[in-house]
N, CA, C and O atoms as CSV, one atom per row, in Angstrom:
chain,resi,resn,atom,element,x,y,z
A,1,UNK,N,N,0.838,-1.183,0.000
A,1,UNK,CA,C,0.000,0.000,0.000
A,1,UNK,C,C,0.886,1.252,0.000
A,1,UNK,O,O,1.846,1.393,0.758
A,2,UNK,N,N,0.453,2.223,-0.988
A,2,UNK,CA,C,1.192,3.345,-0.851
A,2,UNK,C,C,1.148,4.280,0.814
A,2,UNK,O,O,0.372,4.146,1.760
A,3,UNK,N,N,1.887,4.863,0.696
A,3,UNK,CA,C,2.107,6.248,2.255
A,3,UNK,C,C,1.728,7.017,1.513
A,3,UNK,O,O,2.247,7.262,0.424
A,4,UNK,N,N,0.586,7.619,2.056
A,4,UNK,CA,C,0.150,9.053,2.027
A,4,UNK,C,C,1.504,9.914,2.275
A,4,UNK,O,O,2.346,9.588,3.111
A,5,UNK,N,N,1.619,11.243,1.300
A,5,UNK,CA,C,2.552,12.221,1.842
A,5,UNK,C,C,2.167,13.406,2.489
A,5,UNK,O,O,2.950,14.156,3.071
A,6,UNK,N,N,0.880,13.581,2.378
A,6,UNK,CA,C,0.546,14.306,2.775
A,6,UNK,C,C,-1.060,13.557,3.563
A,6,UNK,O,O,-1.778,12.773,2.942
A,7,UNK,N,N,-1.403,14.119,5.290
A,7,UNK,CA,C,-2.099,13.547,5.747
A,7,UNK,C,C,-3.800,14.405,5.311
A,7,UNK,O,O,-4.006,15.601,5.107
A,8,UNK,N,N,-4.861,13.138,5.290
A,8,UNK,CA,C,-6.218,13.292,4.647
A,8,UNK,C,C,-6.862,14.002,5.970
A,8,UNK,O,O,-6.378,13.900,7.097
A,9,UNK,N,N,-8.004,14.717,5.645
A,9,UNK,CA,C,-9.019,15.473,6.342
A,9,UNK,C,C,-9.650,14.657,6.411
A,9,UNK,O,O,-9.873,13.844,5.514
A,10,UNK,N,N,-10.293,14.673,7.973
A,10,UNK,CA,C,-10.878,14.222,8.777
A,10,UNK,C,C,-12.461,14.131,8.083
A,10,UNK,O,O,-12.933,14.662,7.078
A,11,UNK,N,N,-12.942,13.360,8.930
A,11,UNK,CA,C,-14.681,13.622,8.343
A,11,UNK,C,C,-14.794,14.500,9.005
A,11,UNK,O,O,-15.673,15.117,8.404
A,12,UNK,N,N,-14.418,15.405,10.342
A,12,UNK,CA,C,-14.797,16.499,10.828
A,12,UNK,C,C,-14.286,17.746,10.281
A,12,UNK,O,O,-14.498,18.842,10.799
A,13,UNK,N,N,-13.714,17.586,9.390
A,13,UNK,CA,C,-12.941,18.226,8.788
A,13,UNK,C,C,-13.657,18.898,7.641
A,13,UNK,O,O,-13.741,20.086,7.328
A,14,UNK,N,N,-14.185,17.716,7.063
A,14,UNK,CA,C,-14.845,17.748,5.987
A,14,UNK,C,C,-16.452,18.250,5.780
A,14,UNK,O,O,-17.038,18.881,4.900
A,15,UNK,N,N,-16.860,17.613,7.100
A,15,UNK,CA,C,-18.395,18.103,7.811
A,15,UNK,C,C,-18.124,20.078,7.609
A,15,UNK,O,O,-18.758,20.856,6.897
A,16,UNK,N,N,-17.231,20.290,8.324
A,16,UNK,CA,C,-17.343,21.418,8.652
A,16,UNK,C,C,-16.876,22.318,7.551
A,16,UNK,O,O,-16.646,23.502,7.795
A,17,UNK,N,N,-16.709,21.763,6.216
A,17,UNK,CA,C,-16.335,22.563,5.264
A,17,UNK,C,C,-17.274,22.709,4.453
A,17,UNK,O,O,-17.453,23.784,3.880
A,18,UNK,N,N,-18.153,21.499,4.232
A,18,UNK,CA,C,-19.579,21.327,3.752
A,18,UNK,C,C,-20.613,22.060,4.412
A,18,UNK,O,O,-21.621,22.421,3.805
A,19,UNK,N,N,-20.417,22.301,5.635
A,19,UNK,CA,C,-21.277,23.602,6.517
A,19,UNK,C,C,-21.201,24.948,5.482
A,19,UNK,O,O,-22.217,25.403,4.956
A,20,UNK,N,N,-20.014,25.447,5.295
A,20,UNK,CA,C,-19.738,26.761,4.817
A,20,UNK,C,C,-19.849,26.444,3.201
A,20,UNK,O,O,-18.925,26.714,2.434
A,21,UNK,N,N,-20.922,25.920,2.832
A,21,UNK,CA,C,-20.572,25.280,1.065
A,21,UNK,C,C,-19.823,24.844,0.264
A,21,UNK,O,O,-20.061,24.705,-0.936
A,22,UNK,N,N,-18.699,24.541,0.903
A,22,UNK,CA,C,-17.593,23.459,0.032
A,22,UNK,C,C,-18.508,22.644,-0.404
A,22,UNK,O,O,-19.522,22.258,0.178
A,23,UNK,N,N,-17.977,22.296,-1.834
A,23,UNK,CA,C,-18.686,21.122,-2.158
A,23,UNK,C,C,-17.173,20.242,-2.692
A,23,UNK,O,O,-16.096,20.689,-3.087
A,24,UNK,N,N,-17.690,18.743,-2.482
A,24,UNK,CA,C,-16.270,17.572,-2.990
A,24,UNK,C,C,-17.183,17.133,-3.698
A,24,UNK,O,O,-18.410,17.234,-3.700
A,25,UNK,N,N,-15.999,16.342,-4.651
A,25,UNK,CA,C,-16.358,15.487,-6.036
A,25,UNK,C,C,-15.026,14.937,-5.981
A,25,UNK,O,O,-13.970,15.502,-5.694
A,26,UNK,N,N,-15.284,13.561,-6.352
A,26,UNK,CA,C,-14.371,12.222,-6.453
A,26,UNK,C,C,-13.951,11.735,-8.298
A,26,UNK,O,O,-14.641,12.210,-9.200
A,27,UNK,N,N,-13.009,10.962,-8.552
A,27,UNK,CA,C,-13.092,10.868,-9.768
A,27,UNK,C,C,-12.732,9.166,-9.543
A,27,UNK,O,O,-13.627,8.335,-9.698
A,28,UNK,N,N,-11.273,8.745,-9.147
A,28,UNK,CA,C,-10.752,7.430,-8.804
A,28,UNK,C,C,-10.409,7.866,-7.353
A,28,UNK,O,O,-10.519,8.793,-6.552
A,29,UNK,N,N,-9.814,6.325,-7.561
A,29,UNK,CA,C,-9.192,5.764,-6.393
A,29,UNK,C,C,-7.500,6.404,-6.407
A,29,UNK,O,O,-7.026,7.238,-5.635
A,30,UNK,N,N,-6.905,5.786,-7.410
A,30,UNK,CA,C,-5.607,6.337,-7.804
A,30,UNK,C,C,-5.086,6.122,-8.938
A,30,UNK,O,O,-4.055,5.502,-9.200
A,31,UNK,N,N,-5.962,6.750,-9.761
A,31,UNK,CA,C,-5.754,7.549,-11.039
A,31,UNK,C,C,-4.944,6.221,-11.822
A,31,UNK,O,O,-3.748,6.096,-12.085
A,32,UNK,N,N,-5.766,5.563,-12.004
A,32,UNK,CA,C,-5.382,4.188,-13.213
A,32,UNK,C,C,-5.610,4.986,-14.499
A,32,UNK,O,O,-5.995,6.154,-14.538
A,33,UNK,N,N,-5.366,4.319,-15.391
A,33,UNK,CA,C,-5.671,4.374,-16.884
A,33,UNK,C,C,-6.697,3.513,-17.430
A,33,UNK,O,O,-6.451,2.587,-18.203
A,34,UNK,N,N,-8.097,3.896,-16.932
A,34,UNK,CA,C,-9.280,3.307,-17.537
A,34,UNK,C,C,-9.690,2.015,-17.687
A,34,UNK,O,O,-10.270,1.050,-17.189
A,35,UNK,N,N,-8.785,2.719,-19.124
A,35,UNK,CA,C,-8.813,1.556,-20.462
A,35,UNK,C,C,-7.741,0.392,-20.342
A,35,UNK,O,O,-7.684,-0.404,-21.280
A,36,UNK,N,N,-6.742,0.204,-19.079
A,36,UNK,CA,C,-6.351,-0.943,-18.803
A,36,UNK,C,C,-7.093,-1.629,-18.186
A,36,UNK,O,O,-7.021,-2.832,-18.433
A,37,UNK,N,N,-8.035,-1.203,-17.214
A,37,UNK,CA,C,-8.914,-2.214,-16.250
A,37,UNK,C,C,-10.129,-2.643,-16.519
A,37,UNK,O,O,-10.862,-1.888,-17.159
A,38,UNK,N,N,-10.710,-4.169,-16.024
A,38,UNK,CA,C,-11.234,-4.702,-16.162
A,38,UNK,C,C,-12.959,-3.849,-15.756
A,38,UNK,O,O,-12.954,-2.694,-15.332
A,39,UNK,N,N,-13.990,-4.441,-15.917
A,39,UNK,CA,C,-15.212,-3.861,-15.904
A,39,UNK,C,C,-15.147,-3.959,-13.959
A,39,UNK,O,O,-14.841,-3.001,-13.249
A,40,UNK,N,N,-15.351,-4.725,-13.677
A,40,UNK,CA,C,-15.075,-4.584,-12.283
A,40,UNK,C,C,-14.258,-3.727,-11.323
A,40,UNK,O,O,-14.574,-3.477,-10.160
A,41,UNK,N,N,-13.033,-3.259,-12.041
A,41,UNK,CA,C,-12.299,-2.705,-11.844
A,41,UNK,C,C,-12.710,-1.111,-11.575
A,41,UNK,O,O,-12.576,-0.360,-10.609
A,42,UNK,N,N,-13.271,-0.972,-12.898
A,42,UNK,CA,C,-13.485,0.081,-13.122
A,42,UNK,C,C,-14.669,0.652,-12.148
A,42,UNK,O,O,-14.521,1.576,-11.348
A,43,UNK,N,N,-16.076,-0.210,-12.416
A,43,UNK,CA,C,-16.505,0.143,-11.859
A,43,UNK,C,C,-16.237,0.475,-9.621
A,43,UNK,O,O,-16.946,1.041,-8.789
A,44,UNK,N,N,-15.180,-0.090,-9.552
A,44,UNK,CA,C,-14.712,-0.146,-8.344
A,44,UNK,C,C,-13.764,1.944,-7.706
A,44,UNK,O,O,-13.554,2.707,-6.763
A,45,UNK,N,N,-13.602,1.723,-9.148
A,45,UNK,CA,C,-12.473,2.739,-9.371
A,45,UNK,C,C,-13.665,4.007,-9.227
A,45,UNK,O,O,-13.390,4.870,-8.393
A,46,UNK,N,N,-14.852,4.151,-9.925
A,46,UNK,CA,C,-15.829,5.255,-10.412
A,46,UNK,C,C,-16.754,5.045,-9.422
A,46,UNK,O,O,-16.797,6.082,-8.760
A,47,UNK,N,N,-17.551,4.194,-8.964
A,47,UNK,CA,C,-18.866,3.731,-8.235
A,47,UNK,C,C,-18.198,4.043,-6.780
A,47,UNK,O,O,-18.522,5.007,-6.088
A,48,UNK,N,N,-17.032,2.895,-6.362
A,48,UNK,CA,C,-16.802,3.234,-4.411
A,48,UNK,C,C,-15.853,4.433,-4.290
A,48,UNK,O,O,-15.419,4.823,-3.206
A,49,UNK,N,N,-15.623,4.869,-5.211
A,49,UNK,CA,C,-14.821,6.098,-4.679
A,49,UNK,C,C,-16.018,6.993,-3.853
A,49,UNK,O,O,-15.784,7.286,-2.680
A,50,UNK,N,N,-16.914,7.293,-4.289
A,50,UNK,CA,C,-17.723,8.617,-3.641
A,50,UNK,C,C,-18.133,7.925,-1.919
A,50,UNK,O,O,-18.241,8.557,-0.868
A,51,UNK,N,N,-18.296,6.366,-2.169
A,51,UNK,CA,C,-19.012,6.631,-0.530
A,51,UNK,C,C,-18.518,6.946,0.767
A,51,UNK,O,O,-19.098,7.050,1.848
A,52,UNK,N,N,-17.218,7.087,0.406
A,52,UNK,CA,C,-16.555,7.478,1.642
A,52,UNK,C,C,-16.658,8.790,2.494
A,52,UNK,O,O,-16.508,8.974,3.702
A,53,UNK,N,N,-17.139,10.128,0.875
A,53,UNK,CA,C,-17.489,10.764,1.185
A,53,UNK,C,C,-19.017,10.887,1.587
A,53,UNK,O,O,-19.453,11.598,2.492
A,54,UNK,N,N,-19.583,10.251,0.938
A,54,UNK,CA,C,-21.042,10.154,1.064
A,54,UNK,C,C,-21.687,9.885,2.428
A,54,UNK,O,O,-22.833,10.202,2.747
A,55,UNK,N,N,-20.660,9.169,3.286
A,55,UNK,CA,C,-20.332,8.708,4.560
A,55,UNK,C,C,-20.453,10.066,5.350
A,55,UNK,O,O,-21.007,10.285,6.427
A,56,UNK,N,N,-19.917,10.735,4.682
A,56,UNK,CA,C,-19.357,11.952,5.866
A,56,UNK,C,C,-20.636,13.384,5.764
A,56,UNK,O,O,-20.703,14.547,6.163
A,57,UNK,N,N,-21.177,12.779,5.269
A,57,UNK,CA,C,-22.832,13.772,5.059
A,57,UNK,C,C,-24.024,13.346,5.241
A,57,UNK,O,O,-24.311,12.986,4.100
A,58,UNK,N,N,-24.972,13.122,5.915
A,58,UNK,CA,C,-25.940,12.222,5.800
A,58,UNK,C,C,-27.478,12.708,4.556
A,58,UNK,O,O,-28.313,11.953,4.058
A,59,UNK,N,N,-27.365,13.798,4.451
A,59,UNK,CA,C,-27.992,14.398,3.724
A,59,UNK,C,C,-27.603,14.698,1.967
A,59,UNK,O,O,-28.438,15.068,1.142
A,60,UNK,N,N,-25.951,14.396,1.643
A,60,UNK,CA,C,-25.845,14.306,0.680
A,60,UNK,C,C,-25.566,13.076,-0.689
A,60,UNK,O,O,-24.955,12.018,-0.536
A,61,UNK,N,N,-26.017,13.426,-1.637
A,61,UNK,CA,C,-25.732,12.247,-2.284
A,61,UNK,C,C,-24.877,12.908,-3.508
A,61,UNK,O,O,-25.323,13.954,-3.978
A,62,UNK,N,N,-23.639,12.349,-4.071
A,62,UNK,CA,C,-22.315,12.740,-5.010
A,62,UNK,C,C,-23.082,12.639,-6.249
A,62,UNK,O,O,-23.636,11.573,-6.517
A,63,UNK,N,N,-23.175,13.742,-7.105
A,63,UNK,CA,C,-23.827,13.143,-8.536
A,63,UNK,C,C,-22.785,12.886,-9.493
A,63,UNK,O,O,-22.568,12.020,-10.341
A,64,UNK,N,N,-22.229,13.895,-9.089
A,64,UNK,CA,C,-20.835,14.537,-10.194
A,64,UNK,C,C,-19.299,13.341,-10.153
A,64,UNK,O,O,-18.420,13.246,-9.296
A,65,UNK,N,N,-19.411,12.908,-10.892
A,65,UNK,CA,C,-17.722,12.368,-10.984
A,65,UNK,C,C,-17.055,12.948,-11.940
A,65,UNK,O,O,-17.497,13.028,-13.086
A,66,UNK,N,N,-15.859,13.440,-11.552
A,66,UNK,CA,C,-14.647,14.146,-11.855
A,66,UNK,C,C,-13.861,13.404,-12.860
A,66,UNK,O,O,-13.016,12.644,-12.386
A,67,UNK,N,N,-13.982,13.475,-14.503
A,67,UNK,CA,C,-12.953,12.416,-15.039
A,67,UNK,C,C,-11.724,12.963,-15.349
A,67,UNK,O,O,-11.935,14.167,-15.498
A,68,UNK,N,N,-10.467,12.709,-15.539
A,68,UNK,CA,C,-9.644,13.206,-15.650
A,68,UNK,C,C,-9.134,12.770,-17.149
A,68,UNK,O,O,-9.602,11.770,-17.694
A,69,UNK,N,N,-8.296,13.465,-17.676
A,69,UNK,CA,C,-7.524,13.274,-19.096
A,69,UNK,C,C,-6.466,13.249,-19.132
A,69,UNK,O,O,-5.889,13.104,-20.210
């Protein structure tokens, strides 16, 4: 497993940024190349990325995924 280099915000962290209208949006996990991975994969990569945040709001649901190029 990779080391974080820099340490992640808290869900309280995050609660309280979503108070003042931050909004987050997820794209992957760690930025694979798509079109190498399997359907499972993928969908693993696009679908569970958001609930972690989704976790940390009880009122919100992620519509938006972030794709990258």
């Amino acid at each position: 497993m990779e080391k974080n280099l820099f340490p992640l915000m808290s869900v309280e962290m995050i609660k309280e940024m979503q108070d003042y209208g931050i909004e987050f949006g997820a794209h992957t996990f760690n930025h694979p190349k798509l079109n190498k991975l399997s359907n499972d994969e993928i969908k693993h990569q696009i679908v569970d990325v958001k609930k972690p945040l989704e976790d940390c709001k009880r009122d919100y649901y992620f519509l938006l995924i972030l794709m990258e190029f």
